[in-house]
C-alpha positions in Angstrom: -4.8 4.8 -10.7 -2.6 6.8 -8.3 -2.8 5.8 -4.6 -1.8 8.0 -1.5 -0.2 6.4 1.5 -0.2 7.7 5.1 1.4 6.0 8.0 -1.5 4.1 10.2 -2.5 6.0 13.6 -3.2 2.7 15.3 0.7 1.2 14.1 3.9 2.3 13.7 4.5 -0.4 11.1 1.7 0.1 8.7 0.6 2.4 6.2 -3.1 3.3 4.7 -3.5 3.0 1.2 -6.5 5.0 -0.6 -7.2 6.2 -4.5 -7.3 10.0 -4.6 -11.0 10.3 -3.8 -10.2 8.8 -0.5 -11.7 5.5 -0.5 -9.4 2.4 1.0 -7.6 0.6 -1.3 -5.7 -1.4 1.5 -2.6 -1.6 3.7 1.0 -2.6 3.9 2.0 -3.9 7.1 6.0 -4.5 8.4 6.1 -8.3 9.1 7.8 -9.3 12.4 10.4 -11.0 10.3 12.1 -9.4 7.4 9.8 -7.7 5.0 6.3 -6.1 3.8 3.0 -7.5 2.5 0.3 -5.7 0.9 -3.7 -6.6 2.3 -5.7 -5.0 -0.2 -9.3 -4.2 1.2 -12.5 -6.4 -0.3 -13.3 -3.5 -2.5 -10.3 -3.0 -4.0 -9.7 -6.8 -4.6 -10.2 -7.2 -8.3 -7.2 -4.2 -8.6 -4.8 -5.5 -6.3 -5.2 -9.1 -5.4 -3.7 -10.4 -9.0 -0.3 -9.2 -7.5 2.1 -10.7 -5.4 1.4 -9.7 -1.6 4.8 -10.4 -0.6 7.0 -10.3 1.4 8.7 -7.4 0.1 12.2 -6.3 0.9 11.1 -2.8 1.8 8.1 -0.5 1.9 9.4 0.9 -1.6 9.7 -2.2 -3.1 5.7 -3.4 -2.1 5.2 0.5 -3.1 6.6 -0.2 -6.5 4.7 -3.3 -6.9 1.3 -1.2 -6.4 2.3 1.9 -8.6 2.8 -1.2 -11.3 -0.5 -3.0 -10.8 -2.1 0.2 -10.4 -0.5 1.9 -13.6 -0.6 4.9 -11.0 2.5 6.6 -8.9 1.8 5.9 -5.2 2.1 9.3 -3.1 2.6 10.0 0.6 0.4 12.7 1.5 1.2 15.7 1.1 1.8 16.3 5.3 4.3 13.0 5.0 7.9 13.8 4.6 
């Protein structure tokens, strides 16, 4: 399943995780200290929630652990550079 990832309007330290039809899949949130965990929505759950959460060392590290629970590649959309 390949997820896309936009940065969150409502935080500068989070990005929005949804499947390609759109739906949520989650978030990945900057702690305060070092790192990033992933909070997978209820829905998606059952996909996500078997994997560690964190803390990961960077985004791309918590965005590699999705791509490899997911079996997908995890895009920023396609306005994100």
């Amino acid at each position: 399943m390949d997820v896309i990832v936009t940065p969150a309007a409502y935080c500068r330290k989070a990005w929005i995780l949804r499947d390609l039809l759109g739906r949520p899949m989650g978030r990945i949130m900057e702690a305060r200290g070092p790192g990033f965990t992933v909070y997978p929505v209820e829905r998606a759950h059952h996909i996500l929630g078997e994997m560690p959460l964190g803390p990961y060392a960077s985004l791309d590290d918590a965005l590699r652990a999705v791509e490899k629970r997911t079996h997908g590649v995890c895009r920023r959309a396609p306005d994100q550079t």
